[in-house]
C-alpha positions as CSV (number, residue, x, y, z in Angstrom):
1,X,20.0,8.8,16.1
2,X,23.7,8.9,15.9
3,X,26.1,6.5,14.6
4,X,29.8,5.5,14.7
5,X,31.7,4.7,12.5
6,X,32.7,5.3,8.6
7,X,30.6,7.7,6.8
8,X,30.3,5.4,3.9
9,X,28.3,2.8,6.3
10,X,26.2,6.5,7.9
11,X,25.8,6.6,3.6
12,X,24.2,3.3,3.5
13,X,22.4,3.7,6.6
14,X,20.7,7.1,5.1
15,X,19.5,5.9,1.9
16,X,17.9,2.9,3.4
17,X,16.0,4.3,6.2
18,X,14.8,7.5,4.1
19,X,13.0,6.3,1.1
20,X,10.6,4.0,3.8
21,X,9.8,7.3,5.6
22,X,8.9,9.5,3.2
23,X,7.6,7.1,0.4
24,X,3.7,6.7,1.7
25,X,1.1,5.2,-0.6
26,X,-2.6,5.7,0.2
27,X,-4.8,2.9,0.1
28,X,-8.5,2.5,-0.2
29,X,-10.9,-0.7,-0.6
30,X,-13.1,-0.7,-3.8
31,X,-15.6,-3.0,-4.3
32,X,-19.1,-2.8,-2.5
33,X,-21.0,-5.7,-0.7
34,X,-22.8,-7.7,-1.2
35,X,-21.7,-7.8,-5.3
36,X,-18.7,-6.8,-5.1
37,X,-17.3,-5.8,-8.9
38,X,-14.0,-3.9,-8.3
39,X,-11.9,-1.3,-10.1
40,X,-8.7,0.3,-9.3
41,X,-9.0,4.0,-10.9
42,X,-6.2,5.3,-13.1
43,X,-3.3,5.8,-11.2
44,X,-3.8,3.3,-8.6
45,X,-2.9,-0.2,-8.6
46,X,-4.3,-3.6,-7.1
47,X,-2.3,-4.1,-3.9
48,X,-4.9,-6.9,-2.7
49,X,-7.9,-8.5,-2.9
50,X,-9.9,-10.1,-0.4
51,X,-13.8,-11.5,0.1
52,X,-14.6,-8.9,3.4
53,X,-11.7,-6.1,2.7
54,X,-12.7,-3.1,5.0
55,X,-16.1,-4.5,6.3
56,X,-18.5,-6.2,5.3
57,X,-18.3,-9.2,2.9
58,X,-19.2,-9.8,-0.4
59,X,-21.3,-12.8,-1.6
60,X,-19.8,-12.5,-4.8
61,X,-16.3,-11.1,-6.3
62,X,-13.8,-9.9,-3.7
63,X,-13.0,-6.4,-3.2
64,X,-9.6,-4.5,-4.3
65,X,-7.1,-2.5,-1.9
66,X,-6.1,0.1,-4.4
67,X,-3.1,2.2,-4.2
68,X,-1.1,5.3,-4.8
69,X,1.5,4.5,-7.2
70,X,4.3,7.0,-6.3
């Protein structure tokens, strides 16, 4: 990718578009149907909940997209 024009703008440029590429969290569904009764482990955090998640759906609770915190 190149750029013109004044290296303080190529600056801004750079410290935007890096931390998105190299900043990856890794994310995992807890919670398992039918009774679904969710924890995110130490570590992790609760990025979203949601009845069916990766699959199959709970008939009660919701499940938890846990994440990386970085």
């Amino acid at each position: 990718m190149q750029f013109s024009g004044s290296p303080f703008l190529c600056f801004i440029l750079t410290i935007a578009i890096v931390p998105t590429l190299t900043t990856a969290s890794i994310c995992r569904w807890e919670g398992t149907a039918p009774f679904c009764s969710p924890v995110c482990s130490d570590g992790w955090y609760r990025a979203d909940s949601s009845r069916c998640g990766d699959g199959a759906c709970c008939w009660t609770g919701v499940k938890y997209k846990c994440c990386t915190i970085d």
